[in-house]
N, C-alpha and C positions, 0 to 999 in steps of 0.2 A: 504494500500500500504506500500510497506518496501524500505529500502534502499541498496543499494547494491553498491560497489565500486569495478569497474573491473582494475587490473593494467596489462595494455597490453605489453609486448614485441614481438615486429616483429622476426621474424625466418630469417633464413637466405633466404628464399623461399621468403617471405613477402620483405626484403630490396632490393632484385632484382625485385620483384614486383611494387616498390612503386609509382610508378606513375599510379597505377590501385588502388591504396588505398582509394582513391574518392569514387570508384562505390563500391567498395567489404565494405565500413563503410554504405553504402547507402543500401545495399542490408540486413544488417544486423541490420539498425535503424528499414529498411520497417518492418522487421520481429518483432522484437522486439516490436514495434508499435501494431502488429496484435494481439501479445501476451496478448498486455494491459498493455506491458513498455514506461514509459519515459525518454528519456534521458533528465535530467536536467542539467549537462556539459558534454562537451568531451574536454579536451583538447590534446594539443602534447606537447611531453616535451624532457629537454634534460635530459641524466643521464640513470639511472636502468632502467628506464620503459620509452617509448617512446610515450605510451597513457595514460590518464586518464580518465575514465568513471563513472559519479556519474549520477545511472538510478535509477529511480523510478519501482517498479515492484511488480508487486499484491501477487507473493506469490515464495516462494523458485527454484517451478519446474518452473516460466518463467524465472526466472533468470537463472537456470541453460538450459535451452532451449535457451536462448539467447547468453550465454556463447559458449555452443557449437554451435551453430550456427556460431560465431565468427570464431571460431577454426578450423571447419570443414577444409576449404582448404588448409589450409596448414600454414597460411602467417601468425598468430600470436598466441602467447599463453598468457593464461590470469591466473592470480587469484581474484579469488572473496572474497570479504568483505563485508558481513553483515556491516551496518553501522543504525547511530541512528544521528538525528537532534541534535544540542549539547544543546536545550531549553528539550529535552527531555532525554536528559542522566542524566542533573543534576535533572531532576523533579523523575527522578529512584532511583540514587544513593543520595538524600535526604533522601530517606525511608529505607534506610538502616539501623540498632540499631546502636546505640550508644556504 
């Protein structure tokens, strides 16, 4: 499984939406889920990005299946990040030469 960090902004479509934001995160965990993602947080936030999503996901194309799944209606856009456990970044970047 790999790591993957989605940083969501709502569209303008999406902020008029938002009290349907419940079912349309709900429709796209299910999904996600069926994929063989997990979401390990979501949070909401204030500032640039309005979501954060740190998912667990088995391989590149569920992440990007899931991503666009997100997308599809309209209501937000994302960027994706590859992302790595930070016990395993420095276990990487130890083996680096000297």
């Amino acid at each position: 499984m790999a790591l993957y960090v989605h940083l969501v902004k709502m569209t303008h479509q999406g902020a008029s939406k938002i009290r349907e934001m419940s079912s349309t995160y709900e429709t796209v965990r299910k999904f996600g889920e069926s994929l063989g993602c997990k979401p390990l947080n979501v949070v909401a936030c204030f500032g640039e990005y309005d979501f954060v999503g740190l998912w667990d996901c088995p391989n590149e194309v569920a992440a990007l299946k899931l991503a666009g799944c997100a997308v599809s209606n309209g209501t937000v856009q994302i960027q994706t990040l590859p992302a790595f456990k930070i016990e395993d970044f420095f276990k990487i970047v130890s083996e680096l030469p000297k």
